[in-house]
Biopython code that builds the backbone (N, CA, C, O; Angstrom):
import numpy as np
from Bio.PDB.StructureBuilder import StructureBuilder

atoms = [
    (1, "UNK", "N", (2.316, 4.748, -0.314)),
    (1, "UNK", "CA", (2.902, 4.958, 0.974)),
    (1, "UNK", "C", (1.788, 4.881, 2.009)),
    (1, "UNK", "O", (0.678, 5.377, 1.814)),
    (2, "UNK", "N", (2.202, 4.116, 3.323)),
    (2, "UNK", "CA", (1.214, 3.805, 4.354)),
    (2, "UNK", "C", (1.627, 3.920, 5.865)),
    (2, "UNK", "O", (2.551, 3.478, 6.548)),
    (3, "UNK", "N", (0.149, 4.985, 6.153)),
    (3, "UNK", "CA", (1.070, 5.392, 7.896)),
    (3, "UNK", "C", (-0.247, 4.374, 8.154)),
    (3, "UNK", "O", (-1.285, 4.302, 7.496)),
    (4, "UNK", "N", (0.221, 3.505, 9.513)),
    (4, "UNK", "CA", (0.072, 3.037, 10.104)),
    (4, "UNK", "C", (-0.739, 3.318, 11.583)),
    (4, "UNK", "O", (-0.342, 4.483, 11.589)),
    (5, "UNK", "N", (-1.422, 3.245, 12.654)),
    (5, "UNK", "CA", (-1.805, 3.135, 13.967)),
    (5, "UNK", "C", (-0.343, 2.308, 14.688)),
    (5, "UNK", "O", (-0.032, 1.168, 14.346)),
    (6, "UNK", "N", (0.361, 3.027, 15.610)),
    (6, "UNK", "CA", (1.648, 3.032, 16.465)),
    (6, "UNK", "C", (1.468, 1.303, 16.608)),
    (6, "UNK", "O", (0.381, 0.802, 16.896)),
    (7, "UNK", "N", (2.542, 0.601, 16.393)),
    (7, "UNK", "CA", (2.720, -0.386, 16.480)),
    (7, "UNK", "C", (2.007, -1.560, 15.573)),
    (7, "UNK", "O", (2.050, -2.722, 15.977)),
    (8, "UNK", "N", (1.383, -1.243, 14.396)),
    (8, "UNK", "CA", (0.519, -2.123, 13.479)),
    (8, "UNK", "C", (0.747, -2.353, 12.029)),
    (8, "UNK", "O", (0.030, -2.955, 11.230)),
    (9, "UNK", "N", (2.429, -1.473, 11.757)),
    (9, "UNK", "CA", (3.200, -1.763, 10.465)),
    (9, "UNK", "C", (3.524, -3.162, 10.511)),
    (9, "UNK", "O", (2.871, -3.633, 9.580)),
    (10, "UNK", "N", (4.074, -3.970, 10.987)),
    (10, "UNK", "CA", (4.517, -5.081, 10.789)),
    (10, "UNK", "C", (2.820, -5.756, 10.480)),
    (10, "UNK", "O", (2.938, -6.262, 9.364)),
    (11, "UNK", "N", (1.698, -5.929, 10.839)),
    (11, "UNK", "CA", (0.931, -6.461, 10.676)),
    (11, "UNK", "C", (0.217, -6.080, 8.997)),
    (11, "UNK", "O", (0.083, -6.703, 7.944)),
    (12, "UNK", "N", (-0.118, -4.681, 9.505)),
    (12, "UNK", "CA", (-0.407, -4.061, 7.880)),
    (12, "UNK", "C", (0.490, -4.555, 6.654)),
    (12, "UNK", "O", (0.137, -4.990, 5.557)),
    (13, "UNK", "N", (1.755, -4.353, 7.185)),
    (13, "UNK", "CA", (2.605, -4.748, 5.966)),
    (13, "UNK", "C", (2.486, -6.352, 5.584)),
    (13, "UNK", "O", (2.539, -6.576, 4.375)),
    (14, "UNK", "N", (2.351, -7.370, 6.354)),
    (14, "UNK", "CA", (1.809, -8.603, 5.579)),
    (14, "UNK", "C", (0.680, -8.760, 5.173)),
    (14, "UNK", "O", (0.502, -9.701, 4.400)),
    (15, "UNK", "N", (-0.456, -7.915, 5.541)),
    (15, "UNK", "CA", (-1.717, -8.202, 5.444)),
    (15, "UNK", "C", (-2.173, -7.556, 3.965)),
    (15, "UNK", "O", (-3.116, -7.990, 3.303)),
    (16, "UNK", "N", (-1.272, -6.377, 3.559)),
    (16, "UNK", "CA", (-0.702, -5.804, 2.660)),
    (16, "UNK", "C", (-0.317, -6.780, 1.291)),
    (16, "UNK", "O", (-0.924, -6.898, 0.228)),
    (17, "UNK", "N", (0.974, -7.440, 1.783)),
    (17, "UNK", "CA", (1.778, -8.359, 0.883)),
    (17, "UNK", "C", (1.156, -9.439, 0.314)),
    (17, "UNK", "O", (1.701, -10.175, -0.508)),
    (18, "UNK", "N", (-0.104, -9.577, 0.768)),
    (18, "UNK", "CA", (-0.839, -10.738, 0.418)),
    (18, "UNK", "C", (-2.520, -10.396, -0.446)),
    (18, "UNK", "O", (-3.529, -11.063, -0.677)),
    (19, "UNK", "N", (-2.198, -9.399, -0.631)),
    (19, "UNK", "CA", (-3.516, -8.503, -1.616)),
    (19, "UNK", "C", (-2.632, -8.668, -3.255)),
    (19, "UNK", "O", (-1.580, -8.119, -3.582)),
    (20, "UNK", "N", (-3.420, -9.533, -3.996)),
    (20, "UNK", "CA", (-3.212, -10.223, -6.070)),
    (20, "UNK", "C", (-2.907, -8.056, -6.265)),
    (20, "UNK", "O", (-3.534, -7.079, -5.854)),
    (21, "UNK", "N", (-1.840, -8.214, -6.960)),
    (21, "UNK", "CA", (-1.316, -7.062, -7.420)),
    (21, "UNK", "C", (-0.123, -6.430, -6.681)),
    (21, "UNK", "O", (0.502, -5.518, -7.222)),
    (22, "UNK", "N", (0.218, -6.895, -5.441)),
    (22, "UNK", "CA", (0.924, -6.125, -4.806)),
    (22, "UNK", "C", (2.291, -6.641, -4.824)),
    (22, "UNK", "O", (2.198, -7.700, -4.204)),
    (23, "UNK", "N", (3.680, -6.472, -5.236)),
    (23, "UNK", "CA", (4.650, -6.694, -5.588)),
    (23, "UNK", "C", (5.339, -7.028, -4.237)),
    (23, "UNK", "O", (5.947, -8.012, -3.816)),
    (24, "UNK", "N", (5.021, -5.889, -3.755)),
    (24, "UNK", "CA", (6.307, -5.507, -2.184)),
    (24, "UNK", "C", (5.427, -4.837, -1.408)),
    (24, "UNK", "O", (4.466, -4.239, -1.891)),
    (25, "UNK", "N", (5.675, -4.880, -0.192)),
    (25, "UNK", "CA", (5.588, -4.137, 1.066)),
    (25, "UNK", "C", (6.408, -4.423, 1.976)),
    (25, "UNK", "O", (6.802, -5.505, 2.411)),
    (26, "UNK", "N", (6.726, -2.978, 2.334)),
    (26, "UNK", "CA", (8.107, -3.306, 3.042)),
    (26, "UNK", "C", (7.711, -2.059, 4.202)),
    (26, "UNK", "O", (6.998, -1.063, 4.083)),
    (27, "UNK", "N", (8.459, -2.559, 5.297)),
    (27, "UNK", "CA", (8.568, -1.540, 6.625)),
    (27, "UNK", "C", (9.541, -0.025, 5.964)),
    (27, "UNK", "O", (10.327, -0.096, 5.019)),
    (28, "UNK", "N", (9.332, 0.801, 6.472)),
    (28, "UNK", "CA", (10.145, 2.448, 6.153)),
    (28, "UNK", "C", (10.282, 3.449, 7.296)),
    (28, "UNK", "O", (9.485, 3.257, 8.214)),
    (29, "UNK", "N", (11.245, 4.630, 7.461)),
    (29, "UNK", "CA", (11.032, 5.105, 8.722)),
    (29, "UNK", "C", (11.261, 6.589, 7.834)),
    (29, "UNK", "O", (11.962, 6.848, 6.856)),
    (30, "UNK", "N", (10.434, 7.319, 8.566)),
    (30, "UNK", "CA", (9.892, 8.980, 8.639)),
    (30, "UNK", "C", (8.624, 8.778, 8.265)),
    (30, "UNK", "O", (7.958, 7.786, 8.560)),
    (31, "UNK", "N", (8.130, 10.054, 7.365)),
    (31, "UNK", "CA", (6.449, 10.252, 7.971)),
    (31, "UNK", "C", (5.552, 8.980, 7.340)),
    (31, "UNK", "O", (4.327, 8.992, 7.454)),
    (32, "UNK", "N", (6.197, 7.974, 6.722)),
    (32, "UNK", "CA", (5.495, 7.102, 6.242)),
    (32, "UNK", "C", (5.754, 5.882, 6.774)),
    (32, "UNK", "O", (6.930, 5.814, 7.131)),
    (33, "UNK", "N", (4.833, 4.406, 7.070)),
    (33, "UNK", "CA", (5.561, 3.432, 8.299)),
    (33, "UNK", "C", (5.399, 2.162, 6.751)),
    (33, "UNK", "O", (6.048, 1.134, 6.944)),
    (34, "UNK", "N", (4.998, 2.188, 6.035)),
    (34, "UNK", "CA", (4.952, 0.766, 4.978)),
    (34, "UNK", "C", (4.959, 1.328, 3.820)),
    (34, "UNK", "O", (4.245, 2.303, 3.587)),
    (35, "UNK", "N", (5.965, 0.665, 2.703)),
    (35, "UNK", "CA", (5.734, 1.018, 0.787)),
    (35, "UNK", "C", (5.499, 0.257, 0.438)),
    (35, "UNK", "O", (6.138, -0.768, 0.676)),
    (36, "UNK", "N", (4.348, 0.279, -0.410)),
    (36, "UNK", "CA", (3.878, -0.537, -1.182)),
    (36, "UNK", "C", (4.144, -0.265, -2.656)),
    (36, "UNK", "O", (4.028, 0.909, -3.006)),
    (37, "UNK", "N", (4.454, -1.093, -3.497)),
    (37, "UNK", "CA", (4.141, -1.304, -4.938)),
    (37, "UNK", "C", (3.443, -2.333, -5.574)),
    (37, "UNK", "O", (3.464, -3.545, -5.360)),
    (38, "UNK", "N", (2.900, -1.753, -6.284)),
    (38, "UNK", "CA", (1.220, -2.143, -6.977)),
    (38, "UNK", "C", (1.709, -2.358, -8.360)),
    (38, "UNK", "O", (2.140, -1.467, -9.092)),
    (39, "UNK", "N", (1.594, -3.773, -8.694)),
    (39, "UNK", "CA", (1.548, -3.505, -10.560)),
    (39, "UNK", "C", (-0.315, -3.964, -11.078)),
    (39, "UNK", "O", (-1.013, -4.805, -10.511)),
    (40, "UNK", "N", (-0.671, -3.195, -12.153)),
    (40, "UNK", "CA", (-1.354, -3.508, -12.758)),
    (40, "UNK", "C", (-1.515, -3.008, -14.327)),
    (40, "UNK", "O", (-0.592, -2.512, -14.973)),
    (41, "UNK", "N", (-2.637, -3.192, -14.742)),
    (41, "UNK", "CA", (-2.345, -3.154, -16.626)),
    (41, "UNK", "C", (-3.010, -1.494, -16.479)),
    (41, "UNK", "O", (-2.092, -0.852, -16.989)),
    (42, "UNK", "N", (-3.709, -0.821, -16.212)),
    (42, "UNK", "CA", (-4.282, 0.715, -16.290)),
    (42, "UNK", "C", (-4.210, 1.156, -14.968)),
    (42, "UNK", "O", (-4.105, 0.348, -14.045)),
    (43, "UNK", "N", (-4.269, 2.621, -14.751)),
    (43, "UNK", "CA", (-4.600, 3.138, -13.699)),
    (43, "UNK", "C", (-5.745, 2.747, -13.131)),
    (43, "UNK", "O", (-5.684, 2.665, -11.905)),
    (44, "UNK", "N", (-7.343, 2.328, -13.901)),
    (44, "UNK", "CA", (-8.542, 1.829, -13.236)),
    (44, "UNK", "C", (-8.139, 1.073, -12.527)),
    (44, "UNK", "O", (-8.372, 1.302, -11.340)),
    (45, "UNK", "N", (-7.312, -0.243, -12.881)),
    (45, "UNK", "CA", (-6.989, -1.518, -12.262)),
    (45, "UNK", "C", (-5.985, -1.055, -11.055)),
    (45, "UNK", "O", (-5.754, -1.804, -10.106)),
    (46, "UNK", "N", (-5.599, -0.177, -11.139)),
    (46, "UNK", "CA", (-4.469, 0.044, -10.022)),
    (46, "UNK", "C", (-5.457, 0.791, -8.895)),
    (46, "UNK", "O", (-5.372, 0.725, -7.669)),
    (47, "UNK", "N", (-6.196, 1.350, -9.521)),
    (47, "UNK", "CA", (-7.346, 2.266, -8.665)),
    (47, "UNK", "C", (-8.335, 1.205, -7.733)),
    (47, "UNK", "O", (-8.936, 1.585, -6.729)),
    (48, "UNK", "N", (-8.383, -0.236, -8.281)),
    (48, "UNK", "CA", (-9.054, -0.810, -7.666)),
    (48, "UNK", "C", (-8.446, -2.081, -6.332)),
    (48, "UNK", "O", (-8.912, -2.875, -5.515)),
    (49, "UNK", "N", (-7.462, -1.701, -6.708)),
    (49, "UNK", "CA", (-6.436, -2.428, -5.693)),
    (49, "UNK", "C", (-6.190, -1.772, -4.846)),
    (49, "UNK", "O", (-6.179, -2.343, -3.756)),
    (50, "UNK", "N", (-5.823, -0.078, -4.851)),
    (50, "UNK", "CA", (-5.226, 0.305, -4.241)),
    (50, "UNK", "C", (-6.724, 0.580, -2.830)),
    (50, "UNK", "O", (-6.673, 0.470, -1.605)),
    (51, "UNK", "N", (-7.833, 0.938, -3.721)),
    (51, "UNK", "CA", (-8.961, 1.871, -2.878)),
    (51, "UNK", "C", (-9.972, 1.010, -2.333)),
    (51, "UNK", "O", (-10.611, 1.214, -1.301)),
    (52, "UNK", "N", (-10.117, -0.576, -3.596)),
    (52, "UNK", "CA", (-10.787, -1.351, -2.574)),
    (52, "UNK", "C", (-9.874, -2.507, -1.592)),
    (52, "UNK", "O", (-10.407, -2.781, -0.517)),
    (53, "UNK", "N", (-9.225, -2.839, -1.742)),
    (53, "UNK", "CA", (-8.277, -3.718, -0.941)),
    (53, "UNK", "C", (-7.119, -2.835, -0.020)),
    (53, "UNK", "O", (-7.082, -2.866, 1.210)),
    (54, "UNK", "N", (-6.519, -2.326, -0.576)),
    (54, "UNK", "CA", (-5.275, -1.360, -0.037)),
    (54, "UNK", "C", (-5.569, -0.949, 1.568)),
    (54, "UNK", "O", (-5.076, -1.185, 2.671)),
    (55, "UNK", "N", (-6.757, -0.137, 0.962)),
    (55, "UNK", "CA", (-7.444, 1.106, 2.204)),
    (55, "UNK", "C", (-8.286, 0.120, 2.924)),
    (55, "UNK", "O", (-8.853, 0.792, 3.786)),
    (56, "UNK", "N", (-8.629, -0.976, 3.024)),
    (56, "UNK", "CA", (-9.531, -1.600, 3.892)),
    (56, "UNK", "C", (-8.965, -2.373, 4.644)),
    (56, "UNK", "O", (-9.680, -3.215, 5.186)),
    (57, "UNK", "N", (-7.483, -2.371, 4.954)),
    (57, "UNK", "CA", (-6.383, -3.101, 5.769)),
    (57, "UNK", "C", (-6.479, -2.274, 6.752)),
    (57, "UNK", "O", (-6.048, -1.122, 6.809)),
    (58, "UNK", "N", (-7.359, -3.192, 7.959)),
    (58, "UNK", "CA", (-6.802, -2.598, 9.320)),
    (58, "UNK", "C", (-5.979, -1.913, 10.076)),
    (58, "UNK", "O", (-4.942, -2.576, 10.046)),
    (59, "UNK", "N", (-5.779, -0.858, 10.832)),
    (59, "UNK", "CA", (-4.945, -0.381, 10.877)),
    (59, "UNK", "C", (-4.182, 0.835, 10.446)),
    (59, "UNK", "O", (-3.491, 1.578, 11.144)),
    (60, "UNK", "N", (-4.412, 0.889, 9.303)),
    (60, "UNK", "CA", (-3.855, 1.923, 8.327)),
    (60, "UNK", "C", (-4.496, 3.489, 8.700)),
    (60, "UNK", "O", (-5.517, 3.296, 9.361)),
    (61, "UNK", "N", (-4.405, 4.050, 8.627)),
    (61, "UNK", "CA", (-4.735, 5.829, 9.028)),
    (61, "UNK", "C", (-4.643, 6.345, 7.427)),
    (61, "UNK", "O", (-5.697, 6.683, 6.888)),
    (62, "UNK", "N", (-3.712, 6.391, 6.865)),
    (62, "UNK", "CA", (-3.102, 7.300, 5.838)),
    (62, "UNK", "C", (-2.594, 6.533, 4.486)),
    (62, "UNK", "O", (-1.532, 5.911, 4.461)),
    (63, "UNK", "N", (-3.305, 6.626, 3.582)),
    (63, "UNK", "CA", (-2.460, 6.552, 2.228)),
    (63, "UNK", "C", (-2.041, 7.446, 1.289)),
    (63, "UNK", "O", (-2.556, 8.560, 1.384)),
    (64, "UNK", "N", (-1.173, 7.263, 0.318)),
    (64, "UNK", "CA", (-0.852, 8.332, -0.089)),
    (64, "UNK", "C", (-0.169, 7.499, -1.742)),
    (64, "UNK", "O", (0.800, 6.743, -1.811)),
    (65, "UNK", "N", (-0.867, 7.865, -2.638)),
    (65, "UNK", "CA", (-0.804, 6.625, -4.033)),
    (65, "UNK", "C", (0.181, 8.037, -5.187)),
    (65, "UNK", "O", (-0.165, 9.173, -5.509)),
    (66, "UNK", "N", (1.354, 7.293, -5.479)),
    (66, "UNK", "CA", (2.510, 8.176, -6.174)),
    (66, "UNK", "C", (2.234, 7.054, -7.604)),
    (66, "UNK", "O", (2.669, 5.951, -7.273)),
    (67, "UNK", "N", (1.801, 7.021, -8.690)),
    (67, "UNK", "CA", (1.800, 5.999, -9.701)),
    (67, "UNK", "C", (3.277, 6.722, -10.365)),
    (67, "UNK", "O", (3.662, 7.891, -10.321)),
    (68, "UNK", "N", (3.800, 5.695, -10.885)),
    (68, "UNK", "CA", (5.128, 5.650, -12.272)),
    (68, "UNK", "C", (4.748, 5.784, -13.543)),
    (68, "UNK", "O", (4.125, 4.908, -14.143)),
    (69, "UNK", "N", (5.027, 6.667, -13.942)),
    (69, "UNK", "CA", (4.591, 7.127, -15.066)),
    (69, "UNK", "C", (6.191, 6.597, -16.372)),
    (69, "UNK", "O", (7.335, 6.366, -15.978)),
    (70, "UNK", "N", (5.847, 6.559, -17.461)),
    (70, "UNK", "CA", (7.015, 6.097, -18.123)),
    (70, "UNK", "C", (6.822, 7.349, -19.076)),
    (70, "UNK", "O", (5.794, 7.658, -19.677)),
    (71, "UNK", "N", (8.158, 8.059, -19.077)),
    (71, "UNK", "CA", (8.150, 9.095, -20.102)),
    (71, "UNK", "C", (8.944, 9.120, -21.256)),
    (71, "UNK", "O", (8.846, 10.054, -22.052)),
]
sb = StructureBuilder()
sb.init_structure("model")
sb.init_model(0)
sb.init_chain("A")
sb.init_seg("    ")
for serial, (resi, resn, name, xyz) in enumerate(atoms, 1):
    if name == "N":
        sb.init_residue(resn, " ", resi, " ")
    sb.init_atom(name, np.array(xyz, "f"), 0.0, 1.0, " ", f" {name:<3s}", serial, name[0])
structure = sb.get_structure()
């Protein structure tokens, strides 16, 4: 989940959609402005998408990484 700087979701969110791993990003409304889903093969690999590519998208203020766990 990704808050945004007022008016820079639509940008984040393609700039987003175009980072190898990232499934979706899509616009959202309440305390979060973009969702992202991330596939990869381990949490390392998801760790490296999310912290070196993810978080270095302009714009962005806030992430907040929920992984799916299969039980």
């Amino acid at each position: 989940m990704v808050q945004t700087e007022v008016g820079k979701s639509d940008e984040v969110a393609l700039a987003i959609k175009a980072i190898a791993g990232v499934m979706n990003s899509e616009h959202v409304t309440g305390p979060y402005d973009v969702i992202v889903r991330a596939e990869a093969k381990s949490i390392d690999d998801l760790a490296k998408v999310v912290l070196a590519k993810v978080q270095t998208v302009k714009g962005i203020t806030r992430t907040l990484t929920c992984p799916i766990v299969n039980l």
